[in-house]
PDB file of N, CA, C, O and CB in Angstrom:
ATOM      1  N   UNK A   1     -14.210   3.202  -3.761  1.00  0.00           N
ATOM      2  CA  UNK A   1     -15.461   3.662  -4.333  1.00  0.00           C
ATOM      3  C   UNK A   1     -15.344   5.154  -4.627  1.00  0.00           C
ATOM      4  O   UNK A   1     -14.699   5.891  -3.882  1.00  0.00           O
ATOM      5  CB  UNK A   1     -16.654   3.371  -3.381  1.00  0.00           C
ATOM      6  N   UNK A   2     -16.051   5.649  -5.854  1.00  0.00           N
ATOM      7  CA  UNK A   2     -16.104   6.868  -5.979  1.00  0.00           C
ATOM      8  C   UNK A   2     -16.607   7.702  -5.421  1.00  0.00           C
ATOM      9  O   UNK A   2     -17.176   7.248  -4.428  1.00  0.00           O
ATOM     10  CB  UNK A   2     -16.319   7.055  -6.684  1.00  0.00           C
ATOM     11  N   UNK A   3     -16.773   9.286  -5.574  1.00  0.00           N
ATOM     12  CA  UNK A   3     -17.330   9.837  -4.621  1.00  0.00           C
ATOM     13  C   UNK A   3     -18.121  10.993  -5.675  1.00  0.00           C
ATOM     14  O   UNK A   3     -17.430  11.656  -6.448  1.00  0.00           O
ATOM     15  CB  UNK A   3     -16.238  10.306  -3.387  1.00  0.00           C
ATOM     16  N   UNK A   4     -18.675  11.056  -5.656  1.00  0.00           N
ATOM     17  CA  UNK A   4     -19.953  12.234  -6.805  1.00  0.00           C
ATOM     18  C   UNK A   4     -20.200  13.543  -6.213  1.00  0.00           C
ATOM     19  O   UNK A   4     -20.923  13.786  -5.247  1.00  0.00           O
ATOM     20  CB  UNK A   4     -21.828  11.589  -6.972  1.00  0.00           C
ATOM     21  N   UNK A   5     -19.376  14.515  -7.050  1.00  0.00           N
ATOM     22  CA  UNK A   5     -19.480  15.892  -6.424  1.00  0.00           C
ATOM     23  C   UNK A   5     -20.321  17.175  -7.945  1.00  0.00           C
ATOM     24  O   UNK A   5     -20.543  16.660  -9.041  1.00  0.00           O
ATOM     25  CB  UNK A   5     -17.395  16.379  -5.844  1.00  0.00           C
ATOM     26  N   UNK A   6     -20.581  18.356  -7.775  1.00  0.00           N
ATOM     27  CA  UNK A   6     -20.750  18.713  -8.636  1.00  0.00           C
ATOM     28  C   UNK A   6     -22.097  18.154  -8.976  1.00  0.00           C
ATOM     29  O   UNK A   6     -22.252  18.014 -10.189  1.00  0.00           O
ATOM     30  CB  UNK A   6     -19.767  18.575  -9.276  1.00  0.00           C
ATOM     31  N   UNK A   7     -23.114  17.796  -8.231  1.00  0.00           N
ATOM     32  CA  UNK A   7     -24.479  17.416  -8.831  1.00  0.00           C
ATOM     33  C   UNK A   7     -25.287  18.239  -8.813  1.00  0.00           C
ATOM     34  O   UNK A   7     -25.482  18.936  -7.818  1.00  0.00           O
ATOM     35  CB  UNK A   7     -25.101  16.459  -8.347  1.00  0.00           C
ATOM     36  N   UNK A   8     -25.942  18.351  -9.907  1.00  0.00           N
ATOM     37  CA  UNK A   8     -27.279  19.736 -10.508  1.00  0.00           C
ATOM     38  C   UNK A   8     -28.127  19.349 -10.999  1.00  0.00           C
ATOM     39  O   UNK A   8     -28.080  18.260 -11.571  1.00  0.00           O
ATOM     40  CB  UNK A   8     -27.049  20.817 -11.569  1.00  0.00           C
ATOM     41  N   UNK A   9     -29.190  20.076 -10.960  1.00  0.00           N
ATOM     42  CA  UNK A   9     -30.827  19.415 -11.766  1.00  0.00           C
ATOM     43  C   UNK A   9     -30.909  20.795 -12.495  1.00  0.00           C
ATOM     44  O   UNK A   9     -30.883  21.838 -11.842  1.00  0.00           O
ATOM     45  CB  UNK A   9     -32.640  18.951 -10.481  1.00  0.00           C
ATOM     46  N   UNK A  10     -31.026  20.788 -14.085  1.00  0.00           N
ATOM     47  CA  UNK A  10     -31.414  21.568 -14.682  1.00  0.00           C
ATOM     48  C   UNK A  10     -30.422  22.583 -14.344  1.00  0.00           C
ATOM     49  O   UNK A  10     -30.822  23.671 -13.928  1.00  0.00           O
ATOM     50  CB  UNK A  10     -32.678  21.732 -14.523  1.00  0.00           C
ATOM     51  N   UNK A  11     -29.534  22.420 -14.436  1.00  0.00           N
ATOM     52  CA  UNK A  11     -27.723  23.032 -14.329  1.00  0.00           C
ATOM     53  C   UNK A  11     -27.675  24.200 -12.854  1.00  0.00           C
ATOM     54  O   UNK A  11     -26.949  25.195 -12.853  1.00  0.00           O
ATOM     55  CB  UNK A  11     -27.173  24.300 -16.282  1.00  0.00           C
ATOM     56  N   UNK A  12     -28.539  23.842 -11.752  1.00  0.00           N
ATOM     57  CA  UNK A  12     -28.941  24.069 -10.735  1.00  0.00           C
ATOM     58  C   UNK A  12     -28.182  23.327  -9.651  1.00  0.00           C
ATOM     59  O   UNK A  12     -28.289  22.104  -9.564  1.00  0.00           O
ATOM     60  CB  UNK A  12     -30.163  23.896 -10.816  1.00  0.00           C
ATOM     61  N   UNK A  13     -27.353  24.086  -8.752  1.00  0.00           N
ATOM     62  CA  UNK A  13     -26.961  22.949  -7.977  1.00  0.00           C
ATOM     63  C   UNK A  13     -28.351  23.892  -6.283  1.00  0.00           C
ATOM     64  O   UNK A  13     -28.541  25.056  -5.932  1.00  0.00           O
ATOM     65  CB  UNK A  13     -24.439  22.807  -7.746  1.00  0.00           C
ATOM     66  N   UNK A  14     -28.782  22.847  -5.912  1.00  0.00           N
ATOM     67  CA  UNK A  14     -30.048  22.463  -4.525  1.00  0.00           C
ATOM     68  C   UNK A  14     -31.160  23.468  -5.508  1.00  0.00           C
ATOM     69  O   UNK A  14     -31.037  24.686  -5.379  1.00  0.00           O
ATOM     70  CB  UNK A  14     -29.573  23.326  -2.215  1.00  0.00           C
ATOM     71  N   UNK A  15     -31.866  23.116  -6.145  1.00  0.00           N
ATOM     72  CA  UNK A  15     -32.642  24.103  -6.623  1.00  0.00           C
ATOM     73  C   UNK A  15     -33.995  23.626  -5.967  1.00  0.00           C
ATOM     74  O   UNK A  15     -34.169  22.427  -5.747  1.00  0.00           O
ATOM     75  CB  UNK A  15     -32.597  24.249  -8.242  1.00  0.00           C
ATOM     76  N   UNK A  16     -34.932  24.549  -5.661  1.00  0.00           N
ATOM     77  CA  UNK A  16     -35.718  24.796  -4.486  1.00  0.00           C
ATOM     78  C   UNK A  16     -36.881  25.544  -4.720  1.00  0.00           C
ATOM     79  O   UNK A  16     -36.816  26.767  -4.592  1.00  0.00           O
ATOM     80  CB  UNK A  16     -34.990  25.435  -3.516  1.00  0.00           C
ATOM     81  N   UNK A  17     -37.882  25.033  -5.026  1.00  0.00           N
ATOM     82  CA  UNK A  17     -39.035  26.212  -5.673  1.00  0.00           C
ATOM     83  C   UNK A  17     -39.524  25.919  -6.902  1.00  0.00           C
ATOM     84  O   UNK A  17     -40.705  26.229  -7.058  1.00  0.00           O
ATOM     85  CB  UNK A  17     -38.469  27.682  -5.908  1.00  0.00           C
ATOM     86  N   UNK A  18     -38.881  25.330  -7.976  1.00  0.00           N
ATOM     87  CA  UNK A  18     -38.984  25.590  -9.082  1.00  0.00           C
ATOM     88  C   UNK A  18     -39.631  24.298  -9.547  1.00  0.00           C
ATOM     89  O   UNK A  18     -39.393  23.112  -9.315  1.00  0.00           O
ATOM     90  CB  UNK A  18     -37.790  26.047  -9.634  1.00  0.00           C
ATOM     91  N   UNK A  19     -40.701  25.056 -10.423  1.00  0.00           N
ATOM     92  CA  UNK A  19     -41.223  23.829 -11.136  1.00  0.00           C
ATOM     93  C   UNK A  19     -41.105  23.657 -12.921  1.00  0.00           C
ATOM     94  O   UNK A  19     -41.510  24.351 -13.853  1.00  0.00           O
ATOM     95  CB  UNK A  19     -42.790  23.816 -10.712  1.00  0.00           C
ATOM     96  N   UNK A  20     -40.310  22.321 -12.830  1.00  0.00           N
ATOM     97  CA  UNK A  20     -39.801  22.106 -13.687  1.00  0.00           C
ATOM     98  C   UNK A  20     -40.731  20.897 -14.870  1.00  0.00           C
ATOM     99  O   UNK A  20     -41.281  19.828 -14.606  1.00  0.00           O
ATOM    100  CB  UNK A  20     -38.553  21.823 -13.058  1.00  0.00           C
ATOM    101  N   UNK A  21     -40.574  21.712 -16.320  1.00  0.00           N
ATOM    102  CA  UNK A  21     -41.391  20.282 -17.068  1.00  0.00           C
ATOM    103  C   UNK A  21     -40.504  19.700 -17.503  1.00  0.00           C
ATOM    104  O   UNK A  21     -41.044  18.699 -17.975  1.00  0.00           O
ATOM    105  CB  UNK A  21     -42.443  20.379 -18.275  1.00  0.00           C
ATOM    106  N   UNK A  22     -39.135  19.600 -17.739  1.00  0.00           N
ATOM    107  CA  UNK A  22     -38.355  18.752 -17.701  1.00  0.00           C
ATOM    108  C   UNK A  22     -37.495  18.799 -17.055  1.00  0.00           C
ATOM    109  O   UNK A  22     -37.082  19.955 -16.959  1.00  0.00           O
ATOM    110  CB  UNK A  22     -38.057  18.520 -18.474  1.00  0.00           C
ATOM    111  N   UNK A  23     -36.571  17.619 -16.128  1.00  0.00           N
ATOM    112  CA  UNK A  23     -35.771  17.019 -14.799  1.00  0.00           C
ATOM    113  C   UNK A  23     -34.448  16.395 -16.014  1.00  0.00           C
ATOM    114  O   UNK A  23     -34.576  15.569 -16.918  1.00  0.00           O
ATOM    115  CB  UNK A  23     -36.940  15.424 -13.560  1.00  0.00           C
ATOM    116  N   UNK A  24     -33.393  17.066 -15.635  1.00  0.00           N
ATOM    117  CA  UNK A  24     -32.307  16.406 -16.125  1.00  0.00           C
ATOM    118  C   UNK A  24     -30.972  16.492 -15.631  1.00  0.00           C
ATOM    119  O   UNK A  24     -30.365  17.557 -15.745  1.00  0.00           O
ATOM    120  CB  UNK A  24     -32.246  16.677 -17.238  1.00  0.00           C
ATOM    121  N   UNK A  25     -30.480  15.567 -15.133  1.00  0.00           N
ATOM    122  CA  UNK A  25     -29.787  15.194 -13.920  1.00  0.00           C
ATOM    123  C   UNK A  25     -28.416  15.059 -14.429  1.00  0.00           C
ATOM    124  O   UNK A  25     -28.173  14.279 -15.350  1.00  0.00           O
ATOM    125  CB  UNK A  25     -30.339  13.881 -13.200  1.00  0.00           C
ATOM    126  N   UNK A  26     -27.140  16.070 -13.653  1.00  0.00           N
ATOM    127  CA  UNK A  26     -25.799  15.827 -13.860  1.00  0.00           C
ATOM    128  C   UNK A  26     -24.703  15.761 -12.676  1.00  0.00           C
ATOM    129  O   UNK A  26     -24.623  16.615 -11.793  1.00  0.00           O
ATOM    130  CB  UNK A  26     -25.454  16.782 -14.721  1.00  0.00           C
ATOM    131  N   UNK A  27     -24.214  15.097 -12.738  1.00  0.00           N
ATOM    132  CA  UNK A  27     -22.488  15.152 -11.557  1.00  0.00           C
ATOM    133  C   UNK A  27     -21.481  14.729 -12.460  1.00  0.00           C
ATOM    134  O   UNK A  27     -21.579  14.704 -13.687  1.00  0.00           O
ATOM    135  CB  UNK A  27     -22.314  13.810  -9.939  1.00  0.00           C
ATOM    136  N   UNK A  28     -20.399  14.363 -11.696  1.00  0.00           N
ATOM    137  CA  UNK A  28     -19.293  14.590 -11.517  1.00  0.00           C
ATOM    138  C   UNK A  28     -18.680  13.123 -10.876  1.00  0.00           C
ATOM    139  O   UNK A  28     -19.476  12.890  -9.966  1.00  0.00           O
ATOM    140  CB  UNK A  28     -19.235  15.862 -10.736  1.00  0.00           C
ATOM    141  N   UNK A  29     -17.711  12.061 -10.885  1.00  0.00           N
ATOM    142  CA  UNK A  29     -17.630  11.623  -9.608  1.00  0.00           C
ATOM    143  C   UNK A  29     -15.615  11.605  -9.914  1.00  0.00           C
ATOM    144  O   UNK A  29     -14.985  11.572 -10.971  1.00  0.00           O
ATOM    145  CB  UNK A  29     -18.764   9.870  -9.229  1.00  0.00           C
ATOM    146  N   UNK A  30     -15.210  11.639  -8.673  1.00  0.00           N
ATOM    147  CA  UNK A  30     -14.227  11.705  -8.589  1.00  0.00           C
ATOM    148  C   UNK A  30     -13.417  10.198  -7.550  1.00  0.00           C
ATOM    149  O   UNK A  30     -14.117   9.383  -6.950  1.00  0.00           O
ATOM    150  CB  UNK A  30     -14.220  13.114  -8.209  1.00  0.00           C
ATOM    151  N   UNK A  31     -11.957  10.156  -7.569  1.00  0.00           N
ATOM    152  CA  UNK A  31     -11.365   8.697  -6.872  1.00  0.00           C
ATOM    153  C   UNK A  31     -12.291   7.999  -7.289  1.00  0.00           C
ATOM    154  O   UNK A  31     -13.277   7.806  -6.578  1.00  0.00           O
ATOM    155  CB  UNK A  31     -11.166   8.479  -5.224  1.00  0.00           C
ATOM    156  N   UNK A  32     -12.184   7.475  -8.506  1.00  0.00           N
ATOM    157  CA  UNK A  32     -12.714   5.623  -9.019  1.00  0.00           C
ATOM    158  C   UNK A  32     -11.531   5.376  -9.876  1.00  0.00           C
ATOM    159  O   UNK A  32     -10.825   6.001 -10.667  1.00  0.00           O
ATOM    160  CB  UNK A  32     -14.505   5.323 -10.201  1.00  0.00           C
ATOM    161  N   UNK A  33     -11.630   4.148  -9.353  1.00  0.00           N
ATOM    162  CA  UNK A  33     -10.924   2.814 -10.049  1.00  0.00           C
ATOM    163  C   UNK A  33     -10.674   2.861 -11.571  1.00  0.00           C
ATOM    164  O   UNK A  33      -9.625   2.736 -12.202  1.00  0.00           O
ATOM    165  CB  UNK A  33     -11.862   1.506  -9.834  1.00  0.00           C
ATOM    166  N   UNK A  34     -11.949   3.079 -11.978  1.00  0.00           N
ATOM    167  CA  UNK A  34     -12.411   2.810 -13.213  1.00  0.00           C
ATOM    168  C   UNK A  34     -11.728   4.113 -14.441  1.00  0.00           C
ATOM    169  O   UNK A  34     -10.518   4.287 -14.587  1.00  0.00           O
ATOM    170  CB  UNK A  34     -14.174   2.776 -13.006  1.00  0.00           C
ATOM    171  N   UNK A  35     -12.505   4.682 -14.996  1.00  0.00           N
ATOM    172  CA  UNK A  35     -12.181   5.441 -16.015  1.00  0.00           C
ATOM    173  C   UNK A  35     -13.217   5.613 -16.540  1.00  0.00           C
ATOM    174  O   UNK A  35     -13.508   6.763 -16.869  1.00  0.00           O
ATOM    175  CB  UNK A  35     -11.307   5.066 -16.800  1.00  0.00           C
ATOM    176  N   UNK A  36     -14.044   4.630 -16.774  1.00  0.00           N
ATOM    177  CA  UNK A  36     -15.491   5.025 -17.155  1.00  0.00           C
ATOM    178  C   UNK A  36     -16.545   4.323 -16.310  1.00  0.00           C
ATOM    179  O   UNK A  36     -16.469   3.369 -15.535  1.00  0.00           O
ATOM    180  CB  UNK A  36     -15.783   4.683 -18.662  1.00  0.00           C
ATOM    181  N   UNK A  37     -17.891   5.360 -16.837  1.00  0.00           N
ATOM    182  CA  UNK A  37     -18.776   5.004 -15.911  1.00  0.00           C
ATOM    183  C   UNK A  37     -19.722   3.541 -16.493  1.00  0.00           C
ATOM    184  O   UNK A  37     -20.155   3.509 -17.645  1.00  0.00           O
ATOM    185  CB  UNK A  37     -19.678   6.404 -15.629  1.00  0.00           C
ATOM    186  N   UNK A  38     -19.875   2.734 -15.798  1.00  0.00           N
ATOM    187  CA  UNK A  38     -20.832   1.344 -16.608  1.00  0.00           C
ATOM    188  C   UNK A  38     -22.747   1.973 -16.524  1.00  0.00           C
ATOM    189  O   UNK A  38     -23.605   2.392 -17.301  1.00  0.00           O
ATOM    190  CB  UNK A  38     -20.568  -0.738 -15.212  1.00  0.00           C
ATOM    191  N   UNK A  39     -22.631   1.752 -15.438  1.00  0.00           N
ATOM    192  CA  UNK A  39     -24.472   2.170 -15.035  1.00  0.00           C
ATOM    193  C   UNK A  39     -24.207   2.840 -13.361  1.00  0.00           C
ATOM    194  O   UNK A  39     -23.569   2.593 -12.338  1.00  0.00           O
ATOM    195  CB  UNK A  39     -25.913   0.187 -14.928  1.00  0.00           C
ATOM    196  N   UNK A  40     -25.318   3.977 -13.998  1.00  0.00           N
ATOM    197  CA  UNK A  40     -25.700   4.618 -12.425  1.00  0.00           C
ATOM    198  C   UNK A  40     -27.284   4.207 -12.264  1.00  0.00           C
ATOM    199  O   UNK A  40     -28.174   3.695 -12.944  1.00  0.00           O
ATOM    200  CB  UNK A  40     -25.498   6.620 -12.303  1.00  0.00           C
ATOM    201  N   UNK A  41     -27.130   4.633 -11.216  1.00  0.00           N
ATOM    202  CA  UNK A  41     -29.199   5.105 -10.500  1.00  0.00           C
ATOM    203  C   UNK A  41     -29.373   6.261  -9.813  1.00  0.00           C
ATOM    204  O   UNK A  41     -28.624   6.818  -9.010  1.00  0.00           O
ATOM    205  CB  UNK A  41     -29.986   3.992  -9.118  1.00  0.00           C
ATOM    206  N   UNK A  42     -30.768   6.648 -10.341  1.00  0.00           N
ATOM    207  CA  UNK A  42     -30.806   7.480  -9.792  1.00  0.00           C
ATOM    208  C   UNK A  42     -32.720   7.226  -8.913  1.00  0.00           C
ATOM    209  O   UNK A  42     -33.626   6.491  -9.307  1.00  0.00           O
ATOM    210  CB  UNK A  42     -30.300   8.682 -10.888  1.00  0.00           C
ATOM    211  N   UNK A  43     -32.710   7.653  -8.360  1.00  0.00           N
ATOM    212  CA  UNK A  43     -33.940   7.735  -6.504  1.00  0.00           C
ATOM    213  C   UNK A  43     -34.185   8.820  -6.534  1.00  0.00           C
ATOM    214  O   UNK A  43     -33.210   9.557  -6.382  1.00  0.00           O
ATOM    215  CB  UNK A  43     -33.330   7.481  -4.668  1.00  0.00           C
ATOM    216  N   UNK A  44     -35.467   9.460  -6.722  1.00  0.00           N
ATOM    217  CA  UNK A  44     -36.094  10.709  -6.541  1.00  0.00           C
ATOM    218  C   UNK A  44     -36.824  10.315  -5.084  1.00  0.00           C
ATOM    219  O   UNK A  44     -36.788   9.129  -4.755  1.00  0.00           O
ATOM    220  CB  UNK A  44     -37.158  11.176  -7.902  1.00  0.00           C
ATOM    221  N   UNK A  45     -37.531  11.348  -4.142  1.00  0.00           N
ATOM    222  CA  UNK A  45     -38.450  10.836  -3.142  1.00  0.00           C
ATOM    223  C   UNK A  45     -39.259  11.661  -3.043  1.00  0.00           C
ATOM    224  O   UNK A  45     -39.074  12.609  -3.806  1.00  0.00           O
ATOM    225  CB  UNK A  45     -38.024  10.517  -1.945  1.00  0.00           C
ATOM    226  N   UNK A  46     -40.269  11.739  -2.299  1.00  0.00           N
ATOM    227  CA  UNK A  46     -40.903  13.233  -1.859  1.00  0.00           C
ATOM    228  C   UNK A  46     -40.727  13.368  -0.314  1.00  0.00           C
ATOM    229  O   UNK A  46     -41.147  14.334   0.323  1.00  0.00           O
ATOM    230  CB  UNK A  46     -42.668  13.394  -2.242  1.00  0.00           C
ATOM    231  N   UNK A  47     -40.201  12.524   0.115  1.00  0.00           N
ATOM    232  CA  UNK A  47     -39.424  12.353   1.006  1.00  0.00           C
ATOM    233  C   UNK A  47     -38.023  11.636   2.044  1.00  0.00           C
ATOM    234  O   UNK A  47     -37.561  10.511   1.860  1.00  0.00           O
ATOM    235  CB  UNK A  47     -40.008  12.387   1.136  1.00  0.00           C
ATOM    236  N   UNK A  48     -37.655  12.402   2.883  1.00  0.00           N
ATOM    237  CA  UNK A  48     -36.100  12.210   3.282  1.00  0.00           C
ATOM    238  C   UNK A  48     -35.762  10.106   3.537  1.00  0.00           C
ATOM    239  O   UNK A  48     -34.696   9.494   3.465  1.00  0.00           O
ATOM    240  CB  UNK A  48     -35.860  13.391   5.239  1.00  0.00           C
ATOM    241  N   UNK A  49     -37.210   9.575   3.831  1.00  0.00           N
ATOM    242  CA  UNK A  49     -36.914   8.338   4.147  1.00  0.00           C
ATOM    243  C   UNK A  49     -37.070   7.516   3.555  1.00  0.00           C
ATOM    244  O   UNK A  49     -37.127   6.359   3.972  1.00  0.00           O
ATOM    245  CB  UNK A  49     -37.239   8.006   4.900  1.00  0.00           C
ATOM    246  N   UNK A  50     -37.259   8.094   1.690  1.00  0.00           N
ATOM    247  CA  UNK A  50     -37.294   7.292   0.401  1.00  0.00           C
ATOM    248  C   UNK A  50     -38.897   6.557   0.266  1.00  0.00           C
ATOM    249  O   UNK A  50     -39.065   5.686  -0.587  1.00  0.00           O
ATOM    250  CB  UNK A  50     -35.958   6.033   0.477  1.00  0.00           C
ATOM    251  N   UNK A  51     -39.412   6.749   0.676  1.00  0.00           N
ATOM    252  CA  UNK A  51     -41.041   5.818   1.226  1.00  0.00           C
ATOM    253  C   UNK A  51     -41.850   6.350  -0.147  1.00  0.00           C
ATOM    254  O   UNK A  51     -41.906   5.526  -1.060  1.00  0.00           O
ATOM    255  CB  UNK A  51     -42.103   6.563   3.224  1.00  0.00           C
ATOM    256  N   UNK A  52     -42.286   7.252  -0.301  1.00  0.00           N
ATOM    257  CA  UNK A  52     -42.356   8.060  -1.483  1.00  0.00           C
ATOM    258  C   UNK A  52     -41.989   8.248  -2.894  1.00  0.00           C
ATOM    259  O   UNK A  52     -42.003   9.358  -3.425  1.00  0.00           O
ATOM    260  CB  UNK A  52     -42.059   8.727  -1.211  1.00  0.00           C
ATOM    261  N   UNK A  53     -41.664   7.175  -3.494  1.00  0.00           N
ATOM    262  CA  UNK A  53     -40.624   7.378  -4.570  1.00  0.00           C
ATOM    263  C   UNK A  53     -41.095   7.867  -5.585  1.00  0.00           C
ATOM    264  O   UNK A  53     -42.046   7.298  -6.124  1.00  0.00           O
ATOM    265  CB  UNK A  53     -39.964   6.316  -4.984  1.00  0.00           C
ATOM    266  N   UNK A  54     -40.478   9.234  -6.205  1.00  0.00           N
ATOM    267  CA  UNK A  54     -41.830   9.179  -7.782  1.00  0.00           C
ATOM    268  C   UNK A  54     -40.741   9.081  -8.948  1.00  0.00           C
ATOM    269  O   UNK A  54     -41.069   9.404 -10.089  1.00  0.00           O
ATOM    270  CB  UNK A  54     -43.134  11.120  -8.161  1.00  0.00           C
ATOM    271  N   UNK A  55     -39.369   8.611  -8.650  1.00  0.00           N
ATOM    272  CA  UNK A  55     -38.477   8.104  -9.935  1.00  0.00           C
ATOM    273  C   UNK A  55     -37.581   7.134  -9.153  1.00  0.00           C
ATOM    274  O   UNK A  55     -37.015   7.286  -8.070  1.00  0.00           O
ATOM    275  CB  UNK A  55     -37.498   9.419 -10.850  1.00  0.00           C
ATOM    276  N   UNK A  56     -37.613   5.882 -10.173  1.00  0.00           N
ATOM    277  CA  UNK A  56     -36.050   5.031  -9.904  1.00  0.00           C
ATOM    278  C   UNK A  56     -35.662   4.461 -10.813  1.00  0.00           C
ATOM    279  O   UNK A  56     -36.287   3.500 -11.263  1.00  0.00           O
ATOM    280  CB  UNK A  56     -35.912   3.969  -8.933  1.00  0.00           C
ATOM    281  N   UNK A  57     -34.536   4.884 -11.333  1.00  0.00           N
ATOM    282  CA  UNK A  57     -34.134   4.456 -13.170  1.00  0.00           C
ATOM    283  C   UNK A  57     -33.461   3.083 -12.683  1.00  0.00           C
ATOM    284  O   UNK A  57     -33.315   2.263 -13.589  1.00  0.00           O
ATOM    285  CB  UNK A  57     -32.678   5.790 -14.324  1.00  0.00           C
ATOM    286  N   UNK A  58     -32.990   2.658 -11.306  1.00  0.00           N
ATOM    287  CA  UNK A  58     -32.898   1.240 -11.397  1.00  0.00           C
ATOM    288  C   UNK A  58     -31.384   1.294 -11.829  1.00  0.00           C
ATOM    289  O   UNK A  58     -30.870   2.412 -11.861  1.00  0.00           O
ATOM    290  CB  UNK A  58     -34.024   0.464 -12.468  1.00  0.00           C
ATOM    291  N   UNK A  59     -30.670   0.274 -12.141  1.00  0.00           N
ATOM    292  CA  UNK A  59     -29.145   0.182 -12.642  1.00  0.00           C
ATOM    293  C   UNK A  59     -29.339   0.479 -14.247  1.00  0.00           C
ATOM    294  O   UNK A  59     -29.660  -0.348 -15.101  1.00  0.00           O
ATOM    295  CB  UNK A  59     -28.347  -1.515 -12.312  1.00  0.00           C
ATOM    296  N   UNK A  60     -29.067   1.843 -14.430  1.00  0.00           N
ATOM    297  CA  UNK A  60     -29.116   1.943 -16.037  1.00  0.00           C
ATOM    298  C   UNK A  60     -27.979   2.695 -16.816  1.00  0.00           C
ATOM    299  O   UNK A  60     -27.464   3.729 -16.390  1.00  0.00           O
ATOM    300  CB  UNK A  60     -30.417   2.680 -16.441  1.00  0.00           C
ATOM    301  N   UNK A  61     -27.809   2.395 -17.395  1.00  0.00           N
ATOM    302  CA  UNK A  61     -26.561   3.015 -18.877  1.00  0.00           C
ATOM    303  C   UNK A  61     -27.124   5.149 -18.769  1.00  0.00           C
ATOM    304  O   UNK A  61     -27.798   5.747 -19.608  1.00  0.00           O
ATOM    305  CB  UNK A  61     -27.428   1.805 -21.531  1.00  0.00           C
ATOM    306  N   UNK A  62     -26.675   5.582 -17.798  1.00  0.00           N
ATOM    307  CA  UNK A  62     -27.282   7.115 -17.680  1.00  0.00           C
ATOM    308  C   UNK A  62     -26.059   7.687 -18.063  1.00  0.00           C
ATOM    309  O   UNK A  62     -25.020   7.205 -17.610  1.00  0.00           O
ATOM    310  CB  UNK A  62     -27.907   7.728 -16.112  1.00  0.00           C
ATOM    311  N   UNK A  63     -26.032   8.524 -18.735  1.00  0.00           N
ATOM    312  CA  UNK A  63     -24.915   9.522 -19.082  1.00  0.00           C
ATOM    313  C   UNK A  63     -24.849  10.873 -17.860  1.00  0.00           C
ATOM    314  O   UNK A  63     -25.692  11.754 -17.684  1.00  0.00           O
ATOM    315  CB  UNK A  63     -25.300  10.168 -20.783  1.00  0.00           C
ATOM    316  N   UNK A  64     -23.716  10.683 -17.231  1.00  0.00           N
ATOM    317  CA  UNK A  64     -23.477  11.753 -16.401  1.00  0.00           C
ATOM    318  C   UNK A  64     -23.896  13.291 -16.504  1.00  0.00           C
ATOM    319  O   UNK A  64     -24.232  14.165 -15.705  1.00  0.00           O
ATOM    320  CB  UNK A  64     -22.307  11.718 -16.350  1.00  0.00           C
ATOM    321  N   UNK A  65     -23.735  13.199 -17.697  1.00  0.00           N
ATOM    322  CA  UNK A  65     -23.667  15.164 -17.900  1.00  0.00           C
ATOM    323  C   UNK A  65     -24.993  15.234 -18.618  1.00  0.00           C
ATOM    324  O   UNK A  65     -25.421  16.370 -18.826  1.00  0.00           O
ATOM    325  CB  UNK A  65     -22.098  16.057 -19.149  1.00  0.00           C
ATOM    326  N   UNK A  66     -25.620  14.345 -18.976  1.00  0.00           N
ATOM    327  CA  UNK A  66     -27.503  14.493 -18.782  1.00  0.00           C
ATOM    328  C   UNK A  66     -28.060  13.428 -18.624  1.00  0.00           C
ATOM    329  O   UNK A  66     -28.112  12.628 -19.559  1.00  0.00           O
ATOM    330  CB  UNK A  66     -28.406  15.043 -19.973  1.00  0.00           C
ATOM    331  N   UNK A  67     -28.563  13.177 -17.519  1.00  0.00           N
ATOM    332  CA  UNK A  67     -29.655  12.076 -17.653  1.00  0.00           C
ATOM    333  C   UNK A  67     -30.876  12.668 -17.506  1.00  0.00           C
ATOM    334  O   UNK A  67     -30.978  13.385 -16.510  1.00  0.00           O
ATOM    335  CB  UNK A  67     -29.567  10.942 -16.648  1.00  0.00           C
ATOM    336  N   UNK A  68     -31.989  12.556 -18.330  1.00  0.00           N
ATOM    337  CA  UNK A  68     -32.948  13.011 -18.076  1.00  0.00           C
ATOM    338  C   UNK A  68     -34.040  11.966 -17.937  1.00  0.00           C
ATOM    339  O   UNK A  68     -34.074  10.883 -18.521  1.00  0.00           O
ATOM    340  CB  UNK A  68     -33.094  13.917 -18.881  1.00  0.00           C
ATOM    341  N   UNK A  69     -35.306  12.659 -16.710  1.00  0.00           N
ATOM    342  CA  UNK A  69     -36.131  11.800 -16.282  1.00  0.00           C
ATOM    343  C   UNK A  69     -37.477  12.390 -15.989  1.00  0.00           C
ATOM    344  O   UNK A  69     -37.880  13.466 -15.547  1.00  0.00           O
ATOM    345  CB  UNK A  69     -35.578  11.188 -15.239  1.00  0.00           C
ATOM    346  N   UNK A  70     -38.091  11.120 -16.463  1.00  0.00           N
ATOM    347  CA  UNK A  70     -39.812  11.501 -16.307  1.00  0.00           C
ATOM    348  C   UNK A  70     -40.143  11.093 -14.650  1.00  0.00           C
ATOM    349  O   UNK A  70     -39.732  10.125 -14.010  1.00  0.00           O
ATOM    350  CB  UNK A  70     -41.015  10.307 -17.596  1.00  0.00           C
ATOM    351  N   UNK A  71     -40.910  12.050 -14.287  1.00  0.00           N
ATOM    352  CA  UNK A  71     -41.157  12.020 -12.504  1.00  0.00           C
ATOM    353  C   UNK A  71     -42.738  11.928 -12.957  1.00  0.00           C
ATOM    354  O   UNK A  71     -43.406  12.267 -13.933  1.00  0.00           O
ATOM    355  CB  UNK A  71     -40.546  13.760 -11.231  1.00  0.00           C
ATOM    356  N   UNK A  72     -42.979  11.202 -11.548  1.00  0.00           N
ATOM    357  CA  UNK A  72     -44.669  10.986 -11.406  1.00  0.00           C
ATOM    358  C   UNK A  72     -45.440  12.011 -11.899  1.00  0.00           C
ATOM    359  O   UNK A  72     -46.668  11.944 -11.840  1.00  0.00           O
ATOM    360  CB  UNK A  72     -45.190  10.858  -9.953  1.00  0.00           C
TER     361      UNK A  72
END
């Protein structure tokens, strides 16, 4: 399995404070099998135990180096 390094929101890597009107999501993943990516997901929360969710794109066709997403 791969491993996803290099992840940023709004070319931000832990960004903290900021309020954003648009969310657009990038990594990296490194050691896979593959060569290309099929579908990722991505899980927003407002909190650490996921209970909260205000995005889940679900298994979708996301392009690594932007996915962008509408939050609650």
């Amino acid at each position: 399995m791969g491993k996803i390094y290099a992840a940023k929101i709004n070319h931000m890597t832990n960004p903290m404070g900021f309020l954003m009107e648009r969310t657009v999501f990038s990594w990296k993943v490194k050691d896979c099998r593959g060569k290309e990516q099929k579908w990722a997901r991505i899980v927003v929360a407002e909190d650490a135990s996921f209970e909260k969710t205000v995005c889940d794109t679900g298994e979708a066709d996301l392009d690594s180096r932007a996915a962008r997403l509408s939050l609650k």
